[in-house]
N, CA, C and O atoms as a GROMACS GRO file, in nm:
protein
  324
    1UNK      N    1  -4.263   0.426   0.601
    1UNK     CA    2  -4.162   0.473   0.693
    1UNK      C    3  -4.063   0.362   0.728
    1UNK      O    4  -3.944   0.381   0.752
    2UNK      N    5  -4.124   0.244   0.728
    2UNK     CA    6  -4.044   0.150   0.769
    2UNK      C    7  -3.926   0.046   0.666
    2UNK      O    8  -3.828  -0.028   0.680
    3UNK      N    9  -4.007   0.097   0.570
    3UNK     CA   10  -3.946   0.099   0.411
    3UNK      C   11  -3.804   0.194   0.408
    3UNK      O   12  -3.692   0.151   0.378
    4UNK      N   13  -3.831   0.313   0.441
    4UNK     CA   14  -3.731   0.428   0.434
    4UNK      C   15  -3.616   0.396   0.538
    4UNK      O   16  -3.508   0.447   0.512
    5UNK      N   17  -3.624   0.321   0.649
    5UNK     CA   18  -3.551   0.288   0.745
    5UNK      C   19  -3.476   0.214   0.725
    5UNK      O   20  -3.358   0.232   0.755
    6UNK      N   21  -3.528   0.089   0.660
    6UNK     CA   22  -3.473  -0.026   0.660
    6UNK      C   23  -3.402   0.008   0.550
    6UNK      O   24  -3.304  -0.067   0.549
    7UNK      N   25  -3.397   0.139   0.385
    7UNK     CA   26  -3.298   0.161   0.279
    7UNK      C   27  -3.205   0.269   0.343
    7UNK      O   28  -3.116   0.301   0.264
    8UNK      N   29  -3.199   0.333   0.458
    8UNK     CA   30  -3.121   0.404   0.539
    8UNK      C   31  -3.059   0.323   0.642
    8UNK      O   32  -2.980   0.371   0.723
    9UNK      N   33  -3.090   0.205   0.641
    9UNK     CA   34  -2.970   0.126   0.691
    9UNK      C   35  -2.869   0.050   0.619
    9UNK      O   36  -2.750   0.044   0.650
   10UNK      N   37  -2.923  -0.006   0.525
   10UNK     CA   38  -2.854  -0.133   0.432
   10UNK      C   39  -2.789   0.004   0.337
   10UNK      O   40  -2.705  -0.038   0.258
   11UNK      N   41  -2.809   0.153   0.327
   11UNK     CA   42  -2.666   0.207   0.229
   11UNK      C   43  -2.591   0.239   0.333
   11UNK      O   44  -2.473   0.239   0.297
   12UNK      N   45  -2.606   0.278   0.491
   12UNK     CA   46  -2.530   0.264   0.604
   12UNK      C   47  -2.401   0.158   0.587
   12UNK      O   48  -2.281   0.175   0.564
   13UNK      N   49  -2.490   0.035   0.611
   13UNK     CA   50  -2.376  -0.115   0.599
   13UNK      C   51  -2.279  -0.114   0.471
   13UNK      O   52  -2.167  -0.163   0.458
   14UNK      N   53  -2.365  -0.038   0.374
   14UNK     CA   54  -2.284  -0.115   0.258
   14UNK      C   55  -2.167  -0.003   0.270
   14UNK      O   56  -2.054  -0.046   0.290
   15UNK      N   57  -2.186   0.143   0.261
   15UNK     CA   58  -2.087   0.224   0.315
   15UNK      C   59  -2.011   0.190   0.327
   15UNK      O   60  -1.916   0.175   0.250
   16UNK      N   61  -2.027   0.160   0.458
   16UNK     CA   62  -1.898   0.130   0.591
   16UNK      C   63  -1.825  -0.016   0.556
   16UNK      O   64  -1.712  -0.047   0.594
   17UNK      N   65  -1.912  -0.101   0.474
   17UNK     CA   66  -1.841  -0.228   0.421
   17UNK      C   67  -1.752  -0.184   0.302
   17UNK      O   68  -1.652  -0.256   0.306
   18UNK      N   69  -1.745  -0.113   0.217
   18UNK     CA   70  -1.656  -0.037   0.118
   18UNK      C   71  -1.572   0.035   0.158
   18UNK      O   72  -1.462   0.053   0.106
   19UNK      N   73  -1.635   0.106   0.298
   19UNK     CA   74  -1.490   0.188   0.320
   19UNK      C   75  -1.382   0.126   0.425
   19UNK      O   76  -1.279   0.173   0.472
   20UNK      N   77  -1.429   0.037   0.437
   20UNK     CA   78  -1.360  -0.106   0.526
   20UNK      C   79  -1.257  -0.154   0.403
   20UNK      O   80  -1.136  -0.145   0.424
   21UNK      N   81  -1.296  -0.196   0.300
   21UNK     CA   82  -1.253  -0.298   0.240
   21UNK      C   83  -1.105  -0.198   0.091
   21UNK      O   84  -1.014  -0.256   0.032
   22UNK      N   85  -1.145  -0.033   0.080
   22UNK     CA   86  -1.070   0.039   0.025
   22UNK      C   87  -1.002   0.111   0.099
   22UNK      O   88  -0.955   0.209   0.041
   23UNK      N   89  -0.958   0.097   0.282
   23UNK     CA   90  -0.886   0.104   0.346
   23UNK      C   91  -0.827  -0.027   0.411
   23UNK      O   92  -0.808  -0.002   0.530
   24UNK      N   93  -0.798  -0.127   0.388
   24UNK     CA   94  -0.751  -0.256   0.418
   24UNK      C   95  -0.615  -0.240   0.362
   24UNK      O   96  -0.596  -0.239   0.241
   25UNK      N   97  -0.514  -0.228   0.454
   25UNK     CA   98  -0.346  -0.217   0.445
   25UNK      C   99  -0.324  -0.370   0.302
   25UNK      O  100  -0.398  -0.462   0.267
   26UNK      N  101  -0.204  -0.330   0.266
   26UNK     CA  102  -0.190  -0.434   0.121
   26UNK      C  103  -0.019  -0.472   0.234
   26UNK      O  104   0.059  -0.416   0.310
   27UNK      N  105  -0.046  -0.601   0.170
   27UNK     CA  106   0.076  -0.661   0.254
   27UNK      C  107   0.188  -0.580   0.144
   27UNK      O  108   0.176  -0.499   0.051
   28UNK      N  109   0.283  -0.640   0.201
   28UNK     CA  110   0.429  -0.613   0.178
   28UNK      C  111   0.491  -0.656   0.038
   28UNK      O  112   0.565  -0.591  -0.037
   29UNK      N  113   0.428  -0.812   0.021
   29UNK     CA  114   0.445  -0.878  -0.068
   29UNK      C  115   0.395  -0.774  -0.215
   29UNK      O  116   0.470  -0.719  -0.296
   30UNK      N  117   0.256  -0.775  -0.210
   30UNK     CA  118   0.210  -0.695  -0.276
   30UNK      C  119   0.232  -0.605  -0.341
   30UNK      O  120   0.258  -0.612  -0.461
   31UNK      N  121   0.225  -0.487  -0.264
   31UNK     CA  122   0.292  -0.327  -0.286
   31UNK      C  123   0.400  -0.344  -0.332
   31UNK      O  124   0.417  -0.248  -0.408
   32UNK      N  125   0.519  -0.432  -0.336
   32UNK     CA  126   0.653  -0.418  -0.350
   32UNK      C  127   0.671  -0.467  -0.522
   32UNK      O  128   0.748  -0.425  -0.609
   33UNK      N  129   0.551  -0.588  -0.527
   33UNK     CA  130   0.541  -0.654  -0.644
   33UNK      C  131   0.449  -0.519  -0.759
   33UNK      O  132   0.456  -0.534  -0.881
   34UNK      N  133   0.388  -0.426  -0.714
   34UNK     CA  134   0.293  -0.300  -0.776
   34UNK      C  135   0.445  -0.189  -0.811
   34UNK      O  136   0.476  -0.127  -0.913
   35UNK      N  137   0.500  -0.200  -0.700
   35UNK     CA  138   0.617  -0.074  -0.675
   35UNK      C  139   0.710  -0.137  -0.829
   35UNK      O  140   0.724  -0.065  -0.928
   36UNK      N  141   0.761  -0.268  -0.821
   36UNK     CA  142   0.852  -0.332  -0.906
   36UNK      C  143   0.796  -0.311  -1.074
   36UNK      O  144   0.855  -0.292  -1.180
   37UNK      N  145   0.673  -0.322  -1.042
   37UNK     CA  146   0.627  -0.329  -1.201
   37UNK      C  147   0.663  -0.184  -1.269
   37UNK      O  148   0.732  -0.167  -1.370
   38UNK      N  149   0.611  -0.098  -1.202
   38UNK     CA  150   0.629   0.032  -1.253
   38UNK      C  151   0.773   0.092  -1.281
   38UNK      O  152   0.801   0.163  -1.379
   39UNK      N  153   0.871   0.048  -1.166
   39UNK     CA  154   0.986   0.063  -1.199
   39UNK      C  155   1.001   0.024  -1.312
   39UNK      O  156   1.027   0.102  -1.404
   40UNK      N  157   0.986  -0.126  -1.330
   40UNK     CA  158   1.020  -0.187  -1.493
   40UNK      C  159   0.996  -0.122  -1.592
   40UNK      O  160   1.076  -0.136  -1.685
   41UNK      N  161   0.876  -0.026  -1.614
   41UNK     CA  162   0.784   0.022  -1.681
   41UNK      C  163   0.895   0.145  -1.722
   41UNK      O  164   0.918   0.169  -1.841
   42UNK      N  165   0.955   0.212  -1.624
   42UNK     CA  166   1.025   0.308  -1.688
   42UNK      C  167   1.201   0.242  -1.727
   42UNK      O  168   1.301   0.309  -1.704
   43UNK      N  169   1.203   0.173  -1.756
   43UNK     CA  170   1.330   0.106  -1.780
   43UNK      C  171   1.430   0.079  -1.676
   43UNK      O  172   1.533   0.038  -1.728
   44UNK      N  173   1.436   0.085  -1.577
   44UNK     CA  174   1.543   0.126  -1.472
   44UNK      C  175   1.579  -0.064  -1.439
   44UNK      O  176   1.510  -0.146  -1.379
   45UNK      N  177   1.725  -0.081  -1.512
   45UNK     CA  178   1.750  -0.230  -1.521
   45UNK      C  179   1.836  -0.283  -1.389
   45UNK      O  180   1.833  -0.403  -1.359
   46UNK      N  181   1.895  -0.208  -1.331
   46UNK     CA  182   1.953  -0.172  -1.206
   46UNK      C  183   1.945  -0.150  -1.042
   46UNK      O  184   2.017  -0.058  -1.003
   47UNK      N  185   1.883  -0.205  -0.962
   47UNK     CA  186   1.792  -0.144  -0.866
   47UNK      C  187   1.745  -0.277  -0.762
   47UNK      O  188   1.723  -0.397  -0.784
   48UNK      N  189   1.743  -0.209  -0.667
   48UNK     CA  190   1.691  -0.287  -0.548
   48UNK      C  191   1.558  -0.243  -0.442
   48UNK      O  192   1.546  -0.127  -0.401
   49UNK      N  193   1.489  -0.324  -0.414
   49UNK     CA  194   1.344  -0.298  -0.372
   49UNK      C  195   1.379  -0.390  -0.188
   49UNK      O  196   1.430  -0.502  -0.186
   50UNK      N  197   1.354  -0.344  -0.106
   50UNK     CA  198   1.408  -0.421   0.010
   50UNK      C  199   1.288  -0.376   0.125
   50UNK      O  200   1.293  -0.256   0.153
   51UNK      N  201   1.200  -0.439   0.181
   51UNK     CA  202   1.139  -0.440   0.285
   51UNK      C  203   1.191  -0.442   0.438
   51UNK      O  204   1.245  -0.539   0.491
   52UNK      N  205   1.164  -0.314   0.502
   52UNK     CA  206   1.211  -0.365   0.605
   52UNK      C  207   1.103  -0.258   0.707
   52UNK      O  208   1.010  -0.187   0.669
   53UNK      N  209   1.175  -0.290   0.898
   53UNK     CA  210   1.083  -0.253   0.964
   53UNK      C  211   1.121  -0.065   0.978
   53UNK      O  212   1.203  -0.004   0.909
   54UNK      N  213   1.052  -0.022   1.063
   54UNK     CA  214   1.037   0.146   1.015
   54UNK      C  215   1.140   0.137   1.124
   54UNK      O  216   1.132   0.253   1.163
   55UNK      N  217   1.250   0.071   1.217
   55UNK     CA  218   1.358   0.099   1.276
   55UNK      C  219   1.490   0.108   1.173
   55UNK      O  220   1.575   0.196   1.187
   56UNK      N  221   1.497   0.027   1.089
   56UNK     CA  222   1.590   0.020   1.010
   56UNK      C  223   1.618   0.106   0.861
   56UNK      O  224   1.706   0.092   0.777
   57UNK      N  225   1.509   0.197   0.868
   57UNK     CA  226   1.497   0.301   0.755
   57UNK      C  227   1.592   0.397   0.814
   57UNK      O  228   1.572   0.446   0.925
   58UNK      N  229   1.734   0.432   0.714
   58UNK     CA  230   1.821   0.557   0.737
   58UNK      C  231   1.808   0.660   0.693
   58UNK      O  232   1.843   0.762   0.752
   59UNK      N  233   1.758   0.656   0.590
   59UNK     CA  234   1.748   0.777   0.454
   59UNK      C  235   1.563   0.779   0.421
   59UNK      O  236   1.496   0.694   0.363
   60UNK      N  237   1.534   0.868   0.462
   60UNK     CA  238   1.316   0.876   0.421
   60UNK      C  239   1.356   0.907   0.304
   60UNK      O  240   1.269   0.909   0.217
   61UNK      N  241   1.500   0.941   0.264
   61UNK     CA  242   1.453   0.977   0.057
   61UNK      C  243   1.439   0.865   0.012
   61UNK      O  244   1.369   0.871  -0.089
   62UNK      N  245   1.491   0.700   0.050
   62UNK     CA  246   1.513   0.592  -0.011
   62UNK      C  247   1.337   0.507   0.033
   62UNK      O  248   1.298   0.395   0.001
   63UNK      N  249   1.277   0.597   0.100
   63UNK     CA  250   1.115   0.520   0.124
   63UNK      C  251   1.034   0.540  -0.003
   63UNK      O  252   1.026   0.651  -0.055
   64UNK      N  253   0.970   0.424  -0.058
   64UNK     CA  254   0.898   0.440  -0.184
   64UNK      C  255   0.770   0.384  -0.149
   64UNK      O  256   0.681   0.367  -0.232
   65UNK      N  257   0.762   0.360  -0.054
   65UNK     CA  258   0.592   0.260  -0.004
   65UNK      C  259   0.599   0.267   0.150
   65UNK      O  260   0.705   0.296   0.206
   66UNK      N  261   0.491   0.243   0.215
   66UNK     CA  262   0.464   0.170   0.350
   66UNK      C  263   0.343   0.069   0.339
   66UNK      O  264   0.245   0.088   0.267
   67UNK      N  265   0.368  -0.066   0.436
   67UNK     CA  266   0.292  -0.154   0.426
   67UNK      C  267   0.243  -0.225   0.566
   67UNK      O  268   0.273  -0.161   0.666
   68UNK      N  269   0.201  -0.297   0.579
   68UNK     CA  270   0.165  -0.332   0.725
   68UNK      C  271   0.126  -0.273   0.802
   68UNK      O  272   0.170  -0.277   0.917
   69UNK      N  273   0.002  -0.180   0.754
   69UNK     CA  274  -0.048  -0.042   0.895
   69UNK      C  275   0.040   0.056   0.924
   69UNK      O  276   0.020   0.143   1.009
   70UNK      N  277   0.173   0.044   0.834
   70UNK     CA  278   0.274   0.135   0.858
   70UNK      C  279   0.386   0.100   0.991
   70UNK      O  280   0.445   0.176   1.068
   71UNK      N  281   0.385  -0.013   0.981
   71UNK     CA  282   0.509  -0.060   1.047
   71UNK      C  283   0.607  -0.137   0.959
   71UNK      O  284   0.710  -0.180   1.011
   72UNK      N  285   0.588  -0.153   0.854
   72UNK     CA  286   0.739  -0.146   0.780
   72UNK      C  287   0.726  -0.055   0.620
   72UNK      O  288   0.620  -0.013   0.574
   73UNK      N  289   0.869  -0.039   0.553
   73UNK     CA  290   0.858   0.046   0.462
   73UNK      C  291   0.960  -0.036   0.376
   73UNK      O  292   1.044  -0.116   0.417
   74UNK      N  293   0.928   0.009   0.222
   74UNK     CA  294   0.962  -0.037   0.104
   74UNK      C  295   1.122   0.077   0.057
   74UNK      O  296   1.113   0.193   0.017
   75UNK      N  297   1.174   0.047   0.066
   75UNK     CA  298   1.328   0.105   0.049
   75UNK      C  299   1.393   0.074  -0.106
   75UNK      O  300   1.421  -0.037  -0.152
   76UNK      N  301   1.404   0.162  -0.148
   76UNK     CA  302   1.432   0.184  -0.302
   76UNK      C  303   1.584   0.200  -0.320
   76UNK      O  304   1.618   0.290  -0.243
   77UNK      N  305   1.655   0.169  -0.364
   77UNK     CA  306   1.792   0.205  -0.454
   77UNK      C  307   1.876   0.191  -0.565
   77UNK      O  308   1.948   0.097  -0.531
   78UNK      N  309   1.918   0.231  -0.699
   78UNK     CA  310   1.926   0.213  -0.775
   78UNK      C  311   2.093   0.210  -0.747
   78UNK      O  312   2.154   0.302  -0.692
   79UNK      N  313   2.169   0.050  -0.808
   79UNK     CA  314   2.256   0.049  -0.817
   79UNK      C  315   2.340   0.111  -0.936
   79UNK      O  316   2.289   0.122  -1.047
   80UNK      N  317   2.475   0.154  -0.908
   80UNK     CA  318   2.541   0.204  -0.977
   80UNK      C  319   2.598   0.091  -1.137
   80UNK      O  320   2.543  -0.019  -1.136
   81UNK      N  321   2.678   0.112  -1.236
   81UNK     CA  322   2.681  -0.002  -1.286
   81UNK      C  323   2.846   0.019  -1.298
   81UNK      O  324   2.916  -0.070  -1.346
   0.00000   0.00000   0.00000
């Protein structure tokens, strides 16, 4: 019984330590550098990636990410040529 307790705790911890660690916000840096690659990926040679705080977002069509717990957002725009 005390066997069964002690493996009903430690998959408890480990749980909650995984779902800790695959909900942990990705900085800014990050996401923007994940966001950039993929752009590249589809060719788009043109374009600007700009971090900023969720006051200064005008357009939610130009949001392509959020980072920091969701106090700032990743702002997308593809320049004209």
């Amino acid at each position: 019984m005390k066997r069964f307790a002690l493996a009903v705790i430690c998959c408890a911890l480990a749980t909650s330590a995984v779902a800790v660690t695959l909900v942990a916000p990705k900085s800014c840096e990050e996401l923007k550098a994940e966001i950039e690659a993929k752009i590249q990926a589809n060719k788009v040679s043109s374009y600007t990636l700009e971090i900023v705080t969720n006051d200064e977002v005008h357009d939610q069509n130009m949001v392509v990410g959020s980072c920091e717990g969701g106090t700032k957002k990743i702002i997308y725009q593809k320049n004209d040529r």
